[in-house]
C-alpha positions in Angstrom: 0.0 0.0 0.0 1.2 3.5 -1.0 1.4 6.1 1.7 0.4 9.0 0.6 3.3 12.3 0.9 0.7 15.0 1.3 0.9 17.8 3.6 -2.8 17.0 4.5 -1.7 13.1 5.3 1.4 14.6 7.4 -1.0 17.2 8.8 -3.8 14.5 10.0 -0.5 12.2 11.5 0.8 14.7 13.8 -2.5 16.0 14.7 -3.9 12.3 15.6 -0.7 11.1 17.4 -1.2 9.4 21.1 2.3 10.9 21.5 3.1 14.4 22.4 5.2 16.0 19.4 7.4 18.9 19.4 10.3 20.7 17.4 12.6 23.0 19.5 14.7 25.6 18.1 17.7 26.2 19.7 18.3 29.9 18.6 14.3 30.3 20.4 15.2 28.0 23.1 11.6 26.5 23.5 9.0 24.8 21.3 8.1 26.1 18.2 5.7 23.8 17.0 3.2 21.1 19.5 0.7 18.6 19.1 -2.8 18.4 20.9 -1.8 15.4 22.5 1.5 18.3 23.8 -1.0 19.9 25.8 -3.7 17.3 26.7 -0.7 16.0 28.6 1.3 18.6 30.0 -1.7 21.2 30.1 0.5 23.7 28.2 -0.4 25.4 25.4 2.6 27.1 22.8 1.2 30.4 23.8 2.1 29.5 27.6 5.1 27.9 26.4 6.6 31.2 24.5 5.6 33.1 27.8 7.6 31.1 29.8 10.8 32.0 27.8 13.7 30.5 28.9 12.4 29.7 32.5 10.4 26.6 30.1 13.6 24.7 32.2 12.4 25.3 34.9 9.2 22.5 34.5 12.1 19.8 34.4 12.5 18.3 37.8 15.5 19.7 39.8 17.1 16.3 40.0 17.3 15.8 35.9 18.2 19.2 34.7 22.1 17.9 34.8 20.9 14.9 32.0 18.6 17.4 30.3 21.8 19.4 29.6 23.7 16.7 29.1 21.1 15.0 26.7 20.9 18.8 24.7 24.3 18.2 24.0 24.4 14.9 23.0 21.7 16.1 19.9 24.2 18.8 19.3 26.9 16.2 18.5 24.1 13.8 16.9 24.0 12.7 13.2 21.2 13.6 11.3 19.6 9.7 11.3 19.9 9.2 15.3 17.4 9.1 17.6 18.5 9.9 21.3 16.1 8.8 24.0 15.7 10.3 27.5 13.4 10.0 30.3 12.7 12.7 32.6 10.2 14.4 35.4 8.2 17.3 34.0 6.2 19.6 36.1 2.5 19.8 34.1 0.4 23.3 34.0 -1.3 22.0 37.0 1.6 21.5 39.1 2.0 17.7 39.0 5.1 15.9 37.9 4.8 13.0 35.5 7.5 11.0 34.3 8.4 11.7 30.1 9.9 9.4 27.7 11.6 11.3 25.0 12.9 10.5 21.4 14.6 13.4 19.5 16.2 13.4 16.2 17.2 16.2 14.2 15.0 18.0 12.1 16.6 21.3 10.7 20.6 22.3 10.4 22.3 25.7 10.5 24.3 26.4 7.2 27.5 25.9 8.8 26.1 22.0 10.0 25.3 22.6 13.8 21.3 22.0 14.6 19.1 24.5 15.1 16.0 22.5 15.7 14.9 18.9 16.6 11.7 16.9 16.5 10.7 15.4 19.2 8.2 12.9 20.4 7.4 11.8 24.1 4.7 9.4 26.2 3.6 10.3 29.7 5.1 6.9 31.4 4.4 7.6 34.7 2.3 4.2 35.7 5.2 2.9 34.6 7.8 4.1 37.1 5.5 4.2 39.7 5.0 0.1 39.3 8.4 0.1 38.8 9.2 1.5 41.8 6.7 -0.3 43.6 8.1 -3.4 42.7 11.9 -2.7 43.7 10.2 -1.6 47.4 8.3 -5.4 47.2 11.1 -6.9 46.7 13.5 -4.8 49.0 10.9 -5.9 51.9 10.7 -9.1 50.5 14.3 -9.7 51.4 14.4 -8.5 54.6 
C-alpha cells in the first residue's frame, strides 16, 4: 500500500498522534511547533510555552536538569539519522510531575552544519515508574 506524501496526510499524522510532538529551536530556546496530545498531557499550550521564555527549564525536575543538559548536548553532537532517548520528570500546568519518555532526532541544520532545531516525540510513562518503583520496594521488603 502507497502512503500518501501530502501535507494534508502529514498534517492529520501529527494532529492524531497518542504521542506528544514537538520541534525545539535552539536559537528560540523552546518549542516552536506542539501537538494536541503536547497539551492534553502537560496542560500547556505554545502560547504558555513562548511566555515562559527561557524559565520553560524550569518545568524539568530539579534532579534531571544535569541529564537534560547533558542530553541537549548529545543532539548537538548527533547525526542527522539518530534518535537519542531520554526519560525525565516534568512539572504539568497543573503542578504535578509525570515521568516523560523522549525521542529526539534532528530536524533542521544551521548552514554551517550545527542544529538548530529537533523533533521530538514523548509518552507520559508515569504508571510505569511508579510500578516500577513499587516493585523494587516489594522486593526490598521481601528480602528482609
Amino acid at each position: 500500500m502507497d502512503i500518501p506524501q501530502t501535507p494534508l496526510f502529514a498534517d492529520k499524522l501529527v494532529m492524531s498522534s497518542l504521542n506528544g510532538l514537538y520541534i525545539y529551536d535552539f536559537d528560540a530556546q523552546r518549542n516552536v511547533f506542539i501537538n494536541p496530545e503536547y497539551k492534553r498531557i502537560t496542560g500547556y499550550t505554545l502560547a504558555d510555552i513562548r511566555a515562559m521564555g527561557i524559565s520553560f527549564f524550569q518545568r524539568f525536575h530539579p534532579e534531571d536538569q544535569a541529564r537534560i543538559t547533558a542530553h541537549f548536548h548529545r543532539i548537538q553532537q548527533a547525526g542527522d539519522e539518530e534518535i537519542l532517548e531520554i526519560e525525565y520528570r516534568f512539572q504539568t500546568a497543573d503542578g504535578r510531575w509525570i515521568w516523560c519518555y523522549s525521542r529526539d532526532t534532528i530536524y533542521d541544520r544551521r548552514a554551517d552544519g550545527s542544529v538548530r532545531r529537533i523533533l521530538g516525540t514523548f509518552l507520559d510513562v508515569t504508571n510505569r515508574k511508579e510500578t516500577e518503583a513499587a516493585l523494587l520496594r516489594s522486593e526490598a521488603t521481601t528480602q528482609q
